[in-house]
C-alpha positions as CSV (number, residue, x, y, z in Angstrom):
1,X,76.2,181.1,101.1
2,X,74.2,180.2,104.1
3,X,76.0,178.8,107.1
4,X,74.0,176.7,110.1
5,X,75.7,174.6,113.0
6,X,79.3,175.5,111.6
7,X,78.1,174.0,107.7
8,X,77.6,175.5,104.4
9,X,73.8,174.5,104.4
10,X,73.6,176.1,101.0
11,X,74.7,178.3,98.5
12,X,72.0,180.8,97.3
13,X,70.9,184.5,96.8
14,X,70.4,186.7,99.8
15,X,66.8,186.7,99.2
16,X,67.0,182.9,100.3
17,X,68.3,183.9,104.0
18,X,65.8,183.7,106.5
19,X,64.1,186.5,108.2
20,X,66.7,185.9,111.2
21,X,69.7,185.4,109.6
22,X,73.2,188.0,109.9
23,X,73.9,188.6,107.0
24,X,77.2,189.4,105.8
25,X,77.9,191.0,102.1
26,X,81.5,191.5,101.5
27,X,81.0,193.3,97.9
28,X,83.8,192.4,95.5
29,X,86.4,190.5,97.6
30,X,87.3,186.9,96.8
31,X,84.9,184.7,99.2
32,X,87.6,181.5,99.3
33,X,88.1,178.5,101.4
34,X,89.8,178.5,104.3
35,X,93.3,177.9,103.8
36,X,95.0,174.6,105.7
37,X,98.9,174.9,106.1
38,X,100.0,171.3,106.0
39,X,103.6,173.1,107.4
40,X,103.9,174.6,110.2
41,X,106.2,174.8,113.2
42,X,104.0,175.4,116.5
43,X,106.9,174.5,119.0
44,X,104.1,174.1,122.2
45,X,105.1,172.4,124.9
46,X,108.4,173.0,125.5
47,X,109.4,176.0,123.5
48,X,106.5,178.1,123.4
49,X,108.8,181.2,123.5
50,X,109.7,180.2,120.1
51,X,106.2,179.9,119.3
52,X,102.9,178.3,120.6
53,X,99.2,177.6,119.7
54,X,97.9,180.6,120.8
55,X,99.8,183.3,118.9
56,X,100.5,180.8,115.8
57,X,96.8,180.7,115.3
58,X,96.3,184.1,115.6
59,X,98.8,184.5,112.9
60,X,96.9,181.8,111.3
61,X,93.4,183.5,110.8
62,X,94.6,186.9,109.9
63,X,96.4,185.0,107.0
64,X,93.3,183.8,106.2
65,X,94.2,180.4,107.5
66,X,91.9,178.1,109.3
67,X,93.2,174.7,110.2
68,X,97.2,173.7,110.8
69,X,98.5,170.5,110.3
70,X,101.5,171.0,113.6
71,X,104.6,169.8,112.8
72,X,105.8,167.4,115.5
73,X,109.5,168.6,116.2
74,X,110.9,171.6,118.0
75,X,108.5,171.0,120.4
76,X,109.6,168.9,124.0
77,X,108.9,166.2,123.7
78,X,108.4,166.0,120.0
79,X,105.5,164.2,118.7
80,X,107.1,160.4,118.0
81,X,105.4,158.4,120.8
82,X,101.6,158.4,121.8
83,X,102.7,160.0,125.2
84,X,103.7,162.9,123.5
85,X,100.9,162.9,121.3
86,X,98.5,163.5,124.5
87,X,100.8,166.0,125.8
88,X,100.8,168.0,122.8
89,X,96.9,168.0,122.9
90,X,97.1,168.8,126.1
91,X,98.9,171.8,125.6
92,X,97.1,173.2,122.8
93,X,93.3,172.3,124.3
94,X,91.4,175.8,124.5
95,X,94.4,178.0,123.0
96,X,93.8,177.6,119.3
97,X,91.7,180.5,117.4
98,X,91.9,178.0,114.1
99,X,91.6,174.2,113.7
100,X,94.2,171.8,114.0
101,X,95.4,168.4,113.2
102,X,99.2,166.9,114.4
103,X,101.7,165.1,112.5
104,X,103.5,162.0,114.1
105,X,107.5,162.1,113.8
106,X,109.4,159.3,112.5
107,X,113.0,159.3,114.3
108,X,115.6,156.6,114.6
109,X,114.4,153.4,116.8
110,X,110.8,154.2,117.1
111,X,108.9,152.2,114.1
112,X,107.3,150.8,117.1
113,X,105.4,154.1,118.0
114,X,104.0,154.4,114.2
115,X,101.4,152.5,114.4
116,X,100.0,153.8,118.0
117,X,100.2,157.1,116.5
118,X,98.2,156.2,113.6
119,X,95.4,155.0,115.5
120,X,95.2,157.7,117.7
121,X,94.4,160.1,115.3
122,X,98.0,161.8,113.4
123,X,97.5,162.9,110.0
124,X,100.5,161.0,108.7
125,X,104.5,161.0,109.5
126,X,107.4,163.2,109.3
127,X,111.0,162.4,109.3
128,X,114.5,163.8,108.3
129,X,117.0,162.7,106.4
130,X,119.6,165.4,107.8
131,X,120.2,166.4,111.2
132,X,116.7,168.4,112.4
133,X,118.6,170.9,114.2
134,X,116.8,169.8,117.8
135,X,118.3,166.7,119.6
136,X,114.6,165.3,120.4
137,X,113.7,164.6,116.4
138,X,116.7,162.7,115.3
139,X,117.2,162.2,111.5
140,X,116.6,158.4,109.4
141,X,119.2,156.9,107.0
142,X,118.6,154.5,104.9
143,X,117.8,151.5,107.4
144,X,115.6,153.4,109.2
145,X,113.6,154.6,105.9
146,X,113.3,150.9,105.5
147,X,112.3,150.3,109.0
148,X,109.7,152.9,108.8
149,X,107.8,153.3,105.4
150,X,106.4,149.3,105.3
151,X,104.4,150.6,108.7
152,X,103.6,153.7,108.1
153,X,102.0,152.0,103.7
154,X,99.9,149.8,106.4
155,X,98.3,152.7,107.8
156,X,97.3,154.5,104.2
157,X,98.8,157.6,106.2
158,X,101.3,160.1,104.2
159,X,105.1,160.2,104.8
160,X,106.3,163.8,105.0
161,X,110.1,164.3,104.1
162,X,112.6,166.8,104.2
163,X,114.5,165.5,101.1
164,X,118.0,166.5,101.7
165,X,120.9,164.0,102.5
166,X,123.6,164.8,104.6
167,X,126.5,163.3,102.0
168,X,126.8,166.2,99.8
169,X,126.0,169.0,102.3
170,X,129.4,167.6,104.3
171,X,131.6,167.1,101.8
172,X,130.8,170.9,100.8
173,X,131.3,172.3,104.0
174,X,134.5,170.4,104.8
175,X,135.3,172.8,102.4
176,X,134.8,175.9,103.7
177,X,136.6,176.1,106.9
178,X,137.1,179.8,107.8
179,X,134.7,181.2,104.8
180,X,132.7,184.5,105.7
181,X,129.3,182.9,107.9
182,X,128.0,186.4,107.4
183,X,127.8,186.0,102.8
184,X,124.7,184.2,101.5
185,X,126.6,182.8,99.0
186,X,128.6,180.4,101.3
187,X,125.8,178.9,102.8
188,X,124.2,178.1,99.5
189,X,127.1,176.8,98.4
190,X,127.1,174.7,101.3
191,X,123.7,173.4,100.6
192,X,123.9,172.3,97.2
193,X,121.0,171.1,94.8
194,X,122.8,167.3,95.1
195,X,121.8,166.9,98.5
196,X,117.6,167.3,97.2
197,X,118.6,165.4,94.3
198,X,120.0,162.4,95.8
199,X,117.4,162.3,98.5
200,X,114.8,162.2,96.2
201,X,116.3,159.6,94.0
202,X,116.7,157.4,97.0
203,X,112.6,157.8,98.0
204,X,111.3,157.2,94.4
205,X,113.3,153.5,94.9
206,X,111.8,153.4,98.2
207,X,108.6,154.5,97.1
208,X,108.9,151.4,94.4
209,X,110.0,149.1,97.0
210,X,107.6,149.5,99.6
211,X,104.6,151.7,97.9
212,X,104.6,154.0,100.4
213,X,102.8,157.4,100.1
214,X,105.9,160.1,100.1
215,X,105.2,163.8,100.6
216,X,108.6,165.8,99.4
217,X,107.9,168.9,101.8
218,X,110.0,172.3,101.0
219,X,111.0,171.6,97.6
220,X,114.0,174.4,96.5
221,X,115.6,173.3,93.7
222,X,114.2,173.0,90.0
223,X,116.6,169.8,88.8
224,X,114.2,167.5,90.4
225,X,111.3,168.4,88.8
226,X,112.0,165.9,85.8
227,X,112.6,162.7,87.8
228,X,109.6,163.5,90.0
229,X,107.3,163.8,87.5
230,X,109.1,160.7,85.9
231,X,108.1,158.7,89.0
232,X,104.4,160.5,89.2
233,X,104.2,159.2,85.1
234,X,105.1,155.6,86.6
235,X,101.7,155.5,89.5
236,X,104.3,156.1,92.0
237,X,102.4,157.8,95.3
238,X,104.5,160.8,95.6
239,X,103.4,164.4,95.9
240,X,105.4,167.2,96.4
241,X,105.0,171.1,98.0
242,X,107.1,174.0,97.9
243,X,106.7,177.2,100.2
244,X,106.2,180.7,100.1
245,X,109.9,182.0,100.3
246,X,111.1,180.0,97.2
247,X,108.4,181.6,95.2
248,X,109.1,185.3,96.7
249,X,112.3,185.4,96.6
250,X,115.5,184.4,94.8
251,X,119.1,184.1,96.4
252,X,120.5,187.1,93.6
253,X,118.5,189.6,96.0
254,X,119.6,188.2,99.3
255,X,122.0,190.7,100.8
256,X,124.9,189.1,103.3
257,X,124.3,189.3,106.7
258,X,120.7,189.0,106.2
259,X,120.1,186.1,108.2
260,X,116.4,186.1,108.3
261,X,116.2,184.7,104.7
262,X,117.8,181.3,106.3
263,X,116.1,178.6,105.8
264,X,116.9,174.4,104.6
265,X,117.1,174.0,101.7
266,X,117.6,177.3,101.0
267,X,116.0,179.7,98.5
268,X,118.2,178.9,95.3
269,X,118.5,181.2,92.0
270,X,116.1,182.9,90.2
271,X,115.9,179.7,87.9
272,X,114.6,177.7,90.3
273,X,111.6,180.0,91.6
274,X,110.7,180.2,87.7
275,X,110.9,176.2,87.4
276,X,108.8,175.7,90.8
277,X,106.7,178.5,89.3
278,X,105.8,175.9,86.1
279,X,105.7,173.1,88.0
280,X,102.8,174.5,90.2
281,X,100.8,175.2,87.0
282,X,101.6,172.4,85.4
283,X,100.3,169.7,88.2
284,X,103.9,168.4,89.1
285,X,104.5,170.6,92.5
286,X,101.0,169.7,94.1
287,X,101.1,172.4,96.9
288,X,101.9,175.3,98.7
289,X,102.8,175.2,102.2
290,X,104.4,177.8,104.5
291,X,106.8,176.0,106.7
292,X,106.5,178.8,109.6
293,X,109.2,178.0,111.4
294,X,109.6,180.9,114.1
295,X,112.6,180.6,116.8
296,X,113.5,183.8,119.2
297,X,115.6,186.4,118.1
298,X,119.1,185.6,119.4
299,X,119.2,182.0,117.5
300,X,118.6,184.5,114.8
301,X,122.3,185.7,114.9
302,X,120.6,189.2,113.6
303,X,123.3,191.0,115.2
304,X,126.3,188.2,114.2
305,X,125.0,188.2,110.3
306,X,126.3,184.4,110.4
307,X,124.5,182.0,108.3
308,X,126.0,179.0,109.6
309,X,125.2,179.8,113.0
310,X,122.0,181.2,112.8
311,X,118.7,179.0,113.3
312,X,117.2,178.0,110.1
313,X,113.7,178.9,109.3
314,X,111.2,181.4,108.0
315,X,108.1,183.3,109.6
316,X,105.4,184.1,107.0
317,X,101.9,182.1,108.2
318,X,100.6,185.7,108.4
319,X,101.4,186.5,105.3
320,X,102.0,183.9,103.0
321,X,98.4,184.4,101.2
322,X,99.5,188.0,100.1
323,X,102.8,187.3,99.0
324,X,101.6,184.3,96.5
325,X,98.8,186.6,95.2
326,X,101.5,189.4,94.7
327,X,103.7,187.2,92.8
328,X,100.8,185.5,90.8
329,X,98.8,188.2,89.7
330,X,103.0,189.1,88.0
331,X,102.9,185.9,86.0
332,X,99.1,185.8,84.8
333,X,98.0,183.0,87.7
334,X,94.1,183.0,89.0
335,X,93.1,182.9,92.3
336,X,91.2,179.5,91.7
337,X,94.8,178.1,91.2
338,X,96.1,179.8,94.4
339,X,93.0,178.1,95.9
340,X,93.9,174.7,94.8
341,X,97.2,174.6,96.2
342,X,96.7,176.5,99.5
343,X,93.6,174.8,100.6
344,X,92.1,172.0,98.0
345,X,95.5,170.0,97.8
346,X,96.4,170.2,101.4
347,X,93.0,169.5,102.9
348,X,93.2,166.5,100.3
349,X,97.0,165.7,102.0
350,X,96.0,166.0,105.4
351,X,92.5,163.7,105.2
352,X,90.4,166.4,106.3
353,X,87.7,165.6,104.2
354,X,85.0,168.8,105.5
355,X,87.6,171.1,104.9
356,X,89.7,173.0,101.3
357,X,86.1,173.8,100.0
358,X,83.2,175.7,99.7
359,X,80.2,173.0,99.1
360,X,77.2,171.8,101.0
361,X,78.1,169.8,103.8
362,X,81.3,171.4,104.4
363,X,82.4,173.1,106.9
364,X,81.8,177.2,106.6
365,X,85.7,177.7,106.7
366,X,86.2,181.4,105.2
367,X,88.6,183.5,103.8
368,X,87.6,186.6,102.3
369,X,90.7,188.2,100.5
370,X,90.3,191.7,99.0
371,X,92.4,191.5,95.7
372,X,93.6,195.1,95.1
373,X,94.5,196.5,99.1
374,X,98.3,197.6,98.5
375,X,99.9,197.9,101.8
376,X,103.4,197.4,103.7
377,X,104.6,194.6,105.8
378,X,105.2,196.1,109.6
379,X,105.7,194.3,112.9
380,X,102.0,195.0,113.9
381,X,100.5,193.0,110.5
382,X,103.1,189.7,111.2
383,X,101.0,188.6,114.6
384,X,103.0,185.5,115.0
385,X,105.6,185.4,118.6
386,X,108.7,186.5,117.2
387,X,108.3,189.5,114.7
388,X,111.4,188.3,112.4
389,X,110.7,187.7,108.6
390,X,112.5,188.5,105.4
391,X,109.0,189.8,104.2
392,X,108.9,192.8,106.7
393,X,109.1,196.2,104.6
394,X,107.6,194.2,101.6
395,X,105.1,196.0,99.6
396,X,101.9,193.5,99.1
397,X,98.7,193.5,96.5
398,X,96.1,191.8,98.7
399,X,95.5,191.2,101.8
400,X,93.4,189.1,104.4
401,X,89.9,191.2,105.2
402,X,88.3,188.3,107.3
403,X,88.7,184.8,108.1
404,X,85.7,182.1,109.7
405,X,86.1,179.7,111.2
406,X,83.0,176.7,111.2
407,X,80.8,180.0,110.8
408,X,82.5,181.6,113.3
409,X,84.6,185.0,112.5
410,X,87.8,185.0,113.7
411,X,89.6,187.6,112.2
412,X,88.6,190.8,111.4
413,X,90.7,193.3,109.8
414,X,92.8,193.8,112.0
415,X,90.5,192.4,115.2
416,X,89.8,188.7,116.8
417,X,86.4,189.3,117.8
418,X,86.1,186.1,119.6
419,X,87.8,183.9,122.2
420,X,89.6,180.6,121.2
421,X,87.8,177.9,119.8
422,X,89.9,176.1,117.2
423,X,89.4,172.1,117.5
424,X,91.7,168.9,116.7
425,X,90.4,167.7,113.6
């Protein structure tokens, strides 16, 4: 591959370099795309002790990561007016060792804001359908769906979801007054498959009404494979992701008190993982994202061991690469799969048309991944702010050697050779 002004100019023999050219020959390790998380939690301005650009991205390119679509809550202000948008540019201008791109929010009573935020450059939308968990990014009922998605079809842009409705998840935990916060099994309960099911069901009519373009974002659950690809079969513009964590790990092996593992929806039975597993290979979950959403360690609860209380959300940006390959190369699965759902599919989510491939014109984004390195998560490997994850103590196949960035190495085994000099995309 020959790289010039931050573009694959070609993709030859080493005898086709010229005289001056650095060569790099990185023997038997997978040479891949850079990958593009289309799910990530960056939090900066306004909570950048959770997280922020500059130690997300790091985490970022030693995953072998090199652009991040940003989430736009959990940070203050969240990402729903045009005002924020600059502010949240603002604050990650000359911090960001990777690329990135910004999602707009959709919140109760600002379908106004949608379309300023579409010209200005957002990637597409996000909204709720439950409480967020942050007062700035309230969640949309059914009226405000309605309100939103005929703006946000104008734009062509992507409406990002997090398919759970609030009915279900109530009426279980009016239920469970004075249960155990501290056994998984309660809060699973208390998050029941119904509440992706009926959210879902509710967008496909939506998506019929309105032809919209809906993203389901963290799928958990297995029962809504069929009606999704039911609604896929029917030209309905719905795609669909799950993360990391589902595919990991299964709630059998979650020990109580283990709040780290919490996360919404939450990672469901060993069924499940096997039916996202399918629907990855068989084209009806499009892709893999990592929703890295870091918080500091007292919303944790570490010490408490309560579920309810604890903040939900899982650190892995770092790592998610390794764990996928370690639980693919177990079930037969390529690494030109892996490379379609970690970087073709999301680059093709996001609009970022120069990125999720290795071809002329492109631009030189790099991962180079050595297949075979066993080693063990520690708190010096997870480089994100916060050093909580379920996956620490996990033993890996694979891992992240190098990552580029437009030509540009940013990661290093270990090292970030260079200073910051991610861009908004």
């Amino acid at each position: 591959m020959i790289v010039e002004n931050g573009r694959v100019a070609a993709i030859a023999p080493h005898s086709a370099a010229l005289p001056d050219a650095l060569l790099k020959d990185f023997g038997d390790n997978f040479v891949l795309p850079g990958l593009i998380d289309t799910h990530i939690h960056i939090n900066e301005p306004g909570r950048t002790d959770w997280e922020g650009f500059e130690t997300a991205t790091r985490a970022a390119a030693a995953g072998g990561y090199t652009c991040l679509v940003d989430m736009p809550l959990n940070s203050i202000p969240a990402t729903t007016s045009l005002q924020a948008l600059e502010e949240k540019r603002a604050a990650a201008r000359g911090k960001a060792l990777v690329d990135y791109a910004f999602w707009g929010g959709a919140v109760a009573g600002n379908a106004q804001d949608l379309k300023p935020l579409a010209d200005a450059g957002v990637r597409g939308f996000k909204c709720f359908l439950v409480p967020s968990g942050v007062d700035e990014f309230t969640n949309l009922d059914e009226a405000g769906l309605r309100a939103a998605m005929p703006v946000i079809a104008a734009s062509g842009l992507p409406f990002l979801v997090h398919a759970e409705l609030p009915g279900p998840i109530e009426k279980l935990v009016s239920t469970l007054a004075g249960a155990d916060g501290r056994q998984y099994s309660n809060y699973l309960y208390s998050r029941p498959d119904e509440a992706e099911l009926e959210a879902i069901r509710l967008l496909i009519h939506l998506v019929r009404e309105s032809g919209c373009r809906v993203h389901i974002v963290h799928l958990a659950t297995g029962h809504a494979l069929a009606e999704l690809k039911q609604a896929c079969a029917e030209g309905l513009p719905i795609t669909v992701e799950t993360c990391p964590h589902y595919l990991y790990f299964a709630a059998e092996s979650i020990p109580d008190g283990a709040t780290q593992f919490k996360c919404a929806p939450p990672i469901r039975a060993a069924f499940h993982q096997d039916r996202l597993w399918q629907a990855l290979r068989d084209g009806d979950i499009d892709l893999i994202a990592t929703d890295h959403s870091p918080c500091p360690p007292a919303l944790k609860q570490l010490e408490t061991g309560d579920f309810f209380r604890a903040w939900g959300g899982i650190s892995s940006v770092s790592l998610a690469l390794s764990a996928i390959w370690t639980k693919a190369r177990q079930r037969d699965i390529g690494m030109a799969e892996i490379v379609r759902w970690m970087s073709e599919q999301p680059a093709k989510l996001a609009g970022l048309a120069n990125k999720g491939r290795i071809a002329i014109g492109a631009d030189a984004d790099i991962a180079v991944f050595d297949a075979d390195r066993q080693w063990t998560v520690t708190e010096d490997r997870l480089y994100f702010r916060n050093k909580i994850s379920p996956y620490l103590g996990q033993h890996f196949t694979g891992q992240v050697k190098a990552t580029f960035v437009r030509g540009q190495l940013v990661y290093d085994d270990g090292r970030f050779p260079t200073q910051p000099a991610g861009q908004e995309i």
